[in-house]
C-alpha positions in Angstrom: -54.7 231.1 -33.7 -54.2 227.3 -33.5 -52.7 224.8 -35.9 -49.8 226.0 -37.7 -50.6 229.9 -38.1 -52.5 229.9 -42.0 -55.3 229.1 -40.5 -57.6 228.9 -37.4 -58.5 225.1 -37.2 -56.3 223.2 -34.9 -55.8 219.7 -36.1 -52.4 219.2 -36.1 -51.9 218.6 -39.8 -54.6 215.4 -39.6 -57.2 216.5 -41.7 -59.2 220.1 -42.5 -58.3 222.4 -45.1 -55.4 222.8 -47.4 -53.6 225.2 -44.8 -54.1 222.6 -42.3 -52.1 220.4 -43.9 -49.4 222.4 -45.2 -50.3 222.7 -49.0 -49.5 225.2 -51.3 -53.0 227.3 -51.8 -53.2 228.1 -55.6 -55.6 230.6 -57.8 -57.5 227.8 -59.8 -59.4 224.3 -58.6 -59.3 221.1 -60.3 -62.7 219.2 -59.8 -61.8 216.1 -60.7 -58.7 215.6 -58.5 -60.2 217.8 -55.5 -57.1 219.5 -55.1 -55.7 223.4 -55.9 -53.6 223.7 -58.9 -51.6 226.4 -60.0 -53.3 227.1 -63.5 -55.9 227.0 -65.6 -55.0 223.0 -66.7 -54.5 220.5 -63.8 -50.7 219.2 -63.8 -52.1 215.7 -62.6 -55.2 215.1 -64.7 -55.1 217.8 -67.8 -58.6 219.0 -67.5 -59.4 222.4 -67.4 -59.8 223.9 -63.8 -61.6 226.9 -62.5 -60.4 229.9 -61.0 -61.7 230.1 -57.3 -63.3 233.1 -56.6 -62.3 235.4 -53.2 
């Protein structure tokens, strides 16, 4: 496992996935800001986000 152990791409923290660049993974998905949120509003925008499914 490469990058910084959450995950196997090995980028150095440039670009890739959430993981990648050391931010917190939450439970829901804001479409609008293209970012994981921790509920069901966005804290940035207020829109509703969705719950990401496993």
């Amino acid at each position: 496992m490469a990058g910084n152990g959450k995950c196997g791409h090995d980028d150095n923290g440039q670009q890739g996935c959430a993981a990648c660049r050391g931010e917190e993974i939450f439970a829901y998905w804001c479409q609008s800001c293209q970012r994981s949120v921790p509920e069901k509003r966005c804290p940035y925008c207020g829109l509703k986000a969705q719950k990401k499914k496993d």
